[in-house]
C-alpha positions as protocol buffer text, in pm:
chain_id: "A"
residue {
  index: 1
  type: UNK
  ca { x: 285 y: 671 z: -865 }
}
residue {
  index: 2
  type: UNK
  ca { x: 274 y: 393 z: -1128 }
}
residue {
  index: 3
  type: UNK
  ca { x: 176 y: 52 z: -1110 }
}
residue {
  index: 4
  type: UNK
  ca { x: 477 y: -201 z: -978 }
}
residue {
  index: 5
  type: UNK
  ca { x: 615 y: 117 z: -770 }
}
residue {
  index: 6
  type: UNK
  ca { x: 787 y: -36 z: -425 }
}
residue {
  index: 7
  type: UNK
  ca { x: 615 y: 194 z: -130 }
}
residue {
  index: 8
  type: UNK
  ca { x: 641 y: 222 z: 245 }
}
residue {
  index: 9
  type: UNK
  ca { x: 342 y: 244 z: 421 }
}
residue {
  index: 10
  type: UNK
  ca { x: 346 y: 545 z: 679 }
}
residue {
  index: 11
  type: UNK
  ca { x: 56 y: 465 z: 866 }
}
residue {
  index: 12
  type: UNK
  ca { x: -127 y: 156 z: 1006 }
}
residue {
  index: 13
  type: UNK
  ca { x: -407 y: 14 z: 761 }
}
residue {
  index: 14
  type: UNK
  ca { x: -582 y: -267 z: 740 }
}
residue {
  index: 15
  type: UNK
  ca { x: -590 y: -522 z: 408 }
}
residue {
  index: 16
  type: UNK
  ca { x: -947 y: -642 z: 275 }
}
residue {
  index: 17
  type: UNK
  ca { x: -895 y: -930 z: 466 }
}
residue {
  index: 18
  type: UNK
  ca { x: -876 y: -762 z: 792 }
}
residue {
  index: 19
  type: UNK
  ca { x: -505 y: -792 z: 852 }
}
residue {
  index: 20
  type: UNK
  ca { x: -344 y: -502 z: 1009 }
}
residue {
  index: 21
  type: UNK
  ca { x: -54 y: -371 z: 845 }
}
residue {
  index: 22
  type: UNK
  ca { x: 218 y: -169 z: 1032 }
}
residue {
  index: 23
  type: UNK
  ca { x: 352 y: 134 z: 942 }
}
residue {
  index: 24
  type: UNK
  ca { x: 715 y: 99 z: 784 }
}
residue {
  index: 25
  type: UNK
  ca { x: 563 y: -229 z: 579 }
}
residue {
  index: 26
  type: UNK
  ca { x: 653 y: -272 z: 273 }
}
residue {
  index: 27
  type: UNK
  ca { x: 501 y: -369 z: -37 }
}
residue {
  index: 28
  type: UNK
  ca { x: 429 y: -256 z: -449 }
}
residue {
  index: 29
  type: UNK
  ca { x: 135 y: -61 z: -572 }
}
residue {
  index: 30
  type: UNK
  ca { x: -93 y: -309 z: -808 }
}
residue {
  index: 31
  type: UNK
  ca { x: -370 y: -86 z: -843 }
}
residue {
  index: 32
  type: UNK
  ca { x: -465 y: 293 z: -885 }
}
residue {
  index: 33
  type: UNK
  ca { x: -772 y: 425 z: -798 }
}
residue {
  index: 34
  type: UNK
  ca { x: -914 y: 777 z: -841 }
}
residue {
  index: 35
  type: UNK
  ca { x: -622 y: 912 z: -1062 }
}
residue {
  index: 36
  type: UNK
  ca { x: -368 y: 876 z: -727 }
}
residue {
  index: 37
  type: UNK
  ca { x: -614 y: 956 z: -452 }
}
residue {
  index: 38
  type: UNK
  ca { x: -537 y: 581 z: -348 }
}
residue {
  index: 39
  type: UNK
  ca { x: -356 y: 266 z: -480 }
}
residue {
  index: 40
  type: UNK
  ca { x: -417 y: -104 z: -438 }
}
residue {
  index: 41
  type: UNK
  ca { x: -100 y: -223 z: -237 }
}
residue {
  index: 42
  type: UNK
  ca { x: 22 y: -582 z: -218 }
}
residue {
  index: 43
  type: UNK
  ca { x: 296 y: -723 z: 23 }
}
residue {
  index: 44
  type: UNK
  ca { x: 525 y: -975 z: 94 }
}
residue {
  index: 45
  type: UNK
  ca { x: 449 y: -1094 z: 428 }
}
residue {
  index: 46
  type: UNK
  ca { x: 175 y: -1285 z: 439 }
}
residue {
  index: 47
  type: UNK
  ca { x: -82 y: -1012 z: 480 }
}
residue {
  index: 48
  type: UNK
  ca { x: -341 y: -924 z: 213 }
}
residue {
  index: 49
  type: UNK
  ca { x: -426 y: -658 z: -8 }
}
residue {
  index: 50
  type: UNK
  ca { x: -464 y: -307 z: 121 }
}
residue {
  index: 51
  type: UNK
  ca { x: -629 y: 32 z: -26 }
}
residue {
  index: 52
  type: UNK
  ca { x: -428 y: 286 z: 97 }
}
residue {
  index: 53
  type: UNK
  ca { x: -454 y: 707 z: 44 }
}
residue {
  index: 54
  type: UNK
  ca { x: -142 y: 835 z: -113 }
}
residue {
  index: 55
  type: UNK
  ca { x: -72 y: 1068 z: 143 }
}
residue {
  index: 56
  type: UNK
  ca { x: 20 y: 774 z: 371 }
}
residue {
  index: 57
  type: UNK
  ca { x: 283 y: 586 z: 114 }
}
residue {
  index: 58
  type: UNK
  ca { x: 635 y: 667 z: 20 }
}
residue {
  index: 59
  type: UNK
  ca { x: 822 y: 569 z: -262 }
}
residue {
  index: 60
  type: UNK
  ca { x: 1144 y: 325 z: -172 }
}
residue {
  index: 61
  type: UNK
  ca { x: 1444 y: 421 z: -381 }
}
């Protein structure tokens, strides 16, 4: 997925800033890291960045 892509996170994570973000949230990919293994994901709410593994985002139409 390319940078700027909106995604919907599938699983609970948790941002760098210890934030816990809840499945069906929201947000755009910012970063990639290990050719698509895992992206950098920023959202909206007032949470902080995440790293989360591909297999738990889904691209929003």
């Amino acid at each position: 997925m390319p940078e700027l892509t909106r995604v919907l996170v599938t699983r609970a994570a948790r941002t760098m800033e210890g934030d816990d973000v809840i499945a069906g949230t929201e947000g755009t990919i910012v970063g990639i890291w290990n050719n698509g293994e895992a992206y950098d994901v920023e959202f909206s709410e007032a949470l902080g960045p995440a790293v989360i593994e591909a297999k738990f985002l889904r691209t929003l139409a």
